[in-house]
C-alpha positions as CSV (number, residue, x, y, z in Angstrom):
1,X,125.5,-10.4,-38.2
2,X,125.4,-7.1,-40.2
3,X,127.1,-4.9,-37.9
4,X,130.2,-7.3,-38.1
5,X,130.0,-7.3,-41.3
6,X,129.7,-3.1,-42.5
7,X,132.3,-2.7,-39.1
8,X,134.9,0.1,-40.7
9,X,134.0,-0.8,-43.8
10,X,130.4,1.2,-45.1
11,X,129.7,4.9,-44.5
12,X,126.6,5.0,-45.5
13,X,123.9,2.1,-45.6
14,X,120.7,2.2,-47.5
15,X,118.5,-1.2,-47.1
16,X,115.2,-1.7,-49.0
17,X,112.2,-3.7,-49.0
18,X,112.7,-4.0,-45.0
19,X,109.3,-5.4,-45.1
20,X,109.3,-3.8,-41.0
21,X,106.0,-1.7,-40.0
22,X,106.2,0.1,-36.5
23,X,105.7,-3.2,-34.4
24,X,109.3,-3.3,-34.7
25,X,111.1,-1.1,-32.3
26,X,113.7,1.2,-33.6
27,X,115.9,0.1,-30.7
28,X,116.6,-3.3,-31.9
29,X,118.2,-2.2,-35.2
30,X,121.1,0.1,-33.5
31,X,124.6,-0.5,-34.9
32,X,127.6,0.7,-32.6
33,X,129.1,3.9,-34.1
34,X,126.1,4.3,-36.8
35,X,123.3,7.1,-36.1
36,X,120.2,6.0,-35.0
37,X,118.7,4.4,-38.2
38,X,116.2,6.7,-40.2
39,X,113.0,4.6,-41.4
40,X,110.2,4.5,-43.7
41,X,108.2,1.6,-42.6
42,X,106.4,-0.4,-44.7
43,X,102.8,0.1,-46.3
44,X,99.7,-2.0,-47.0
45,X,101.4,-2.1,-50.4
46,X,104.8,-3.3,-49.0
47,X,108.3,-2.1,-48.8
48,X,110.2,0.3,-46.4
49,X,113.6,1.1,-46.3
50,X,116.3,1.6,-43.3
51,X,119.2,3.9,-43.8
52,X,122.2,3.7,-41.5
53,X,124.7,6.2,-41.7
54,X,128.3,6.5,-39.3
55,X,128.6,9.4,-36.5
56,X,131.4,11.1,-37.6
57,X,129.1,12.8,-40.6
58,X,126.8,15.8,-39.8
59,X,123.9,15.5,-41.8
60,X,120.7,17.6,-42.2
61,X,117.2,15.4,-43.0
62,X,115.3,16.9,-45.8
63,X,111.8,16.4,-46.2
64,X,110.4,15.7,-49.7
65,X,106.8,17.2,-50.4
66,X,104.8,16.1,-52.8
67,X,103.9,18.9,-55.8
């Protein structure tokens, strides 16, 4: 299981090619002591990408526009 495995050890937890669209609730990926995870599902052309990061860091999202 990967929360046994990151557990004290990983701050910050970037997974790609999740290959998860939004038929997959966000609730079922929650890891004790880790933020609620930040997404980018996946696209007709694949990917997406899940990013897990621990409580005790204060962090502000940024969102990227396209120039």
């Amino acid at each position: 299981m990967l929360s046994e495995q990151i557990k004290g050890k990983i701050d910050i937890l970037m997974i790609s090619e999740t290959k998860i669209d939004n038929s997959f609730p966000t609730g079922q990926f929650f890891i004790r002591n880790y933020k609620t995870p930040y997404r980018v599902d996946r696209t007709s052309n694949g990917g997406g990408i899940m990013l897990y990061i621990r409580k005790i860091f204060f962090i502000t999202l940024l969102k990227l526009i396209k120039i």
